[in-house]
C-alpha positions in Angstrom: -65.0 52.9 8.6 -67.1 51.0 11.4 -65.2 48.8 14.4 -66.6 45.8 12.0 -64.6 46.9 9.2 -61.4 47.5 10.8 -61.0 44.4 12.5 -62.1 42.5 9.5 -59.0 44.4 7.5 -57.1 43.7 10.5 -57.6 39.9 10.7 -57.4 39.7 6.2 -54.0 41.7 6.4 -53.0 39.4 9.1 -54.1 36.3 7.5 -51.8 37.7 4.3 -48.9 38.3 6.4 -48.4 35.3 7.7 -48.9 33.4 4.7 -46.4 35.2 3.2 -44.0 34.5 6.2 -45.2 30.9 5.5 -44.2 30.7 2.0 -41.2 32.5 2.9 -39.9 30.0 5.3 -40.7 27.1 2.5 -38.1 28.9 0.0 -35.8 29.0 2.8 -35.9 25.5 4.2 -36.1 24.4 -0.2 -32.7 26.2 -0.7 -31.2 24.8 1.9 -32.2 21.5 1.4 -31.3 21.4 -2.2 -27.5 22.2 -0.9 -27.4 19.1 1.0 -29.4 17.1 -2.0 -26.2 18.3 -3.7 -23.8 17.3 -0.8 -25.8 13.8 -0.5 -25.4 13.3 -4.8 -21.7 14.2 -4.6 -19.1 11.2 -4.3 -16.7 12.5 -2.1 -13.3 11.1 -1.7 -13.1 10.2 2.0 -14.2 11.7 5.4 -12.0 14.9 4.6 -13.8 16.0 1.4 -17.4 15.7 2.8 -16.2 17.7 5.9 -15.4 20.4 3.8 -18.5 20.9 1.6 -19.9 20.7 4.9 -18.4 23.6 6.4 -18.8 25.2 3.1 -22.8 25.1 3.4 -22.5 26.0 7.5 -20.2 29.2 6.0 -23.0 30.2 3.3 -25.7 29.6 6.2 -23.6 32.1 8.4 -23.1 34.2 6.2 -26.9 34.3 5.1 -27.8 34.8 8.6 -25.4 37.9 9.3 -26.9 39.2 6.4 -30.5 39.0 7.9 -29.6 40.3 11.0 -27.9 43.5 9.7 -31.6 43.9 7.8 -33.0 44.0 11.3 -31.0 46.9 12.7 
């Protein structure tokens, strides 16, 4: 393999990479924004019942992110 053809795999492998980390990001920022659609559809009963389903979706993003970061070790 010439210098030519490694740096052209090189630059394709890195184009595919980071469209996948693109499309990867777009299903993460589309989950989480169909939780609040959800939230924002709901008709909660006062300040007290939004605040929870509130810190329901910061738990499930906590607990999402823990998850990731044990991956990572």
């Amino acid at each position: 393999m010439d210098s030519n053809a490694g740096t052209d795999f090189i630059r394709e492998y890195q184009k595919r990479f980071e469209k996948k980390i693109h499309e990867n990001e777009i299903e993460v920022v589309q989950h989480w924004k169909d939780k609040v659609d959800t939230l924002l559809k709901m008709k909660p009963e006062g300040i007290a019942s939004l605040q929870l389903e509130l810190k329901r979706i910061s738990s499930m993003m906590a607990t999402r992110i823990e998850t990731l970061k044990k991956g990572l070790r």
